[in-house]
C-alpha positions as CSV (number, residue, x, y, z in Angstrom):
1,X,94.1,119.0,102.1
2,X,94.4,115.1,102.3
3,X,95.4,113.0,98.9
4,X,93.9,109.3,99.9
5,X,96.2,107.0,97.4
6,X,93.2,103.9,96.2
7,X,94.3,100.8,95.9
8,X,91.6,97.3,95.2
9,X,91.2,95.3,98.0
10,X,92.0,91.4,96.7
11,X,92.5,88.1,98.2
12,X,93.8,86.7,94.9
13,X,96.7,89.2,94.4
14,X,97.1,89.3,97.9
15,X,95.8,92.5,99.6
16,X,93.4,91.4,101.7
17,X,93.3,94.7,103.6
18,X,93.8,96.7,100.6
19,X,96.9,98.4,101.8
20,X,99.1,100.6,99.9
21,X,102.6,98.3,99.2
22,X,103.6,98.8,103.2
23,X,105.0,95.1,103.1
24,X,107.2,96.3,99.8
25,X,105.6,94.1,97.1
26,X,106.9,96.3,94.1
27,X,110.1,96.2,94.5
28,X,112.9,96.9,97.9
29,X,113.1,100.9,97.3
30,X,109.3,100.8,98.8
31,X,110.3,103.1,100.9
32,X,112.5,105.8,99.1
33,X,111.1,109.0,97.4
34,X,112.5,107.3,94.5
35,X,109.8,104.0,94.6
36,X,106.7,104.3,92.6
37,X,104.4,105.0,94.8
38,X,106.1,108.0,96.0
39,X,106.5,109.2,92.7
40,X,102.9,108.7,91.9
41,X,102.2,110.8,95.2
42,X,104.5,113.7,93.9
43,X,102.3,113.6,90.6
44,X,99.2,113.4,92.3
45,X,100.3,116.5,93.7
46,X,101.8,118.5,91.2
47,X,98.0,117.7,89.6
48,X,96.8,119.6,92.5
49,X,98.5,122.3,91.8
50,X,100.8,122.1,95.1
Protein backbone atom coordinates (compact mmCIF):
# COMPACT_ATOMS: atom_id res chain seq x y z
CA UNK A 1 0.00 0.00 0.00
CA UNK A 2 1.20 3.59 -0.87
CA UNK A 3 -0.42 6.77 1.22
CA UNK A 4 0.33 9.83 -1.45
CA UNK A 5 0.13 13.05 1.11
CA UNK A 6 -1.79 16.04 -1.45
CA UNK A 7 -0.77 19.14 -1.19
CA UNK A 8 -2.04 22.43 -3.85
CA UNK A 9 0.34 23.47 -6.16
CA UNK A 10 0.63 27.61 -5.82
CA UNK A 11 2.86 30.22 -7.08
CA UNK A 12 1.30 32.72 -4.63
CA UNK A 13 2.02 30.77 -1.38
CA UNK A 14 4.99 29.63 -2.85
CA UNK A 15 4.90 25.91 -4.03
CA UNK A 16 5.34 26.09 -7.38
CA UNK A 17 6.11 22.35 -7.63
CA UNK A 18 3.56 21.45 -5.11
CA UNK A 19 5.95 19.66 -2.82
CA UNK A 20 5.25 18.44 0.53
CA UNK A 21 7.25 21.15 3.19
CA UNK A 22 10.83 19.43 1.94
CA UNK A 23 12.39 23.04 2.25
CA UNK A 24 10.80 23.22 6.08
CA UNK A 25 8.29 26.01 5.66
CA UNK A 26 6.17 25.06 8.78
CA UNK A 27 8.35 25.25 11.23
CA UNK A 28 12.50 23.68 11.80
CA UNK A 29 11.21 20.17 13.35
CA UNK A 30 10.26 19.48 9.46
CA UNK A 31 11.93 16.66 9.68
CA UNK A 32 11.19 14.94 13.12
CA UNK A 33 8.37 12.38 13.75
CA UNK A 34 7.25 14.97 15.97
CA UNK A 35 6.57 17.85 12.91
CA UNK A 36 3.09 18.02 11.51
CA UNK A 37 3.33 16.39 8.65
CA UNK A 38 4.58 13.29 10.14
CA UNK A 39 2.01 13.28 12.52
CA UNK A 40 -0.61 13.76 9.91
CA UNK A 41 1.08 10.62 8.13
CA UNK A 42 0.77 8.51 11.42
CA UNK A 43 -3.04 9.50 11.33
CA UNK A 44 -3.46 8.86 7.90
CA UNK A 45 -2.43 5.59 8.82
CA UNK A 46 -4.01 4.62 11.83
CA UNK A 47 -7.25 5.64 9.43
CA UNK A 48 -6.10 2.75 7.39
CA UNK A 49 -6.24 0.55 9.79
CA UNK A 50 -2.27 -0.14 9.93
Amino acid sequence: MILYPQTDISIVRGNPQGCWDWWGYTGSDYARKSAPQMRTILNEVHALGG
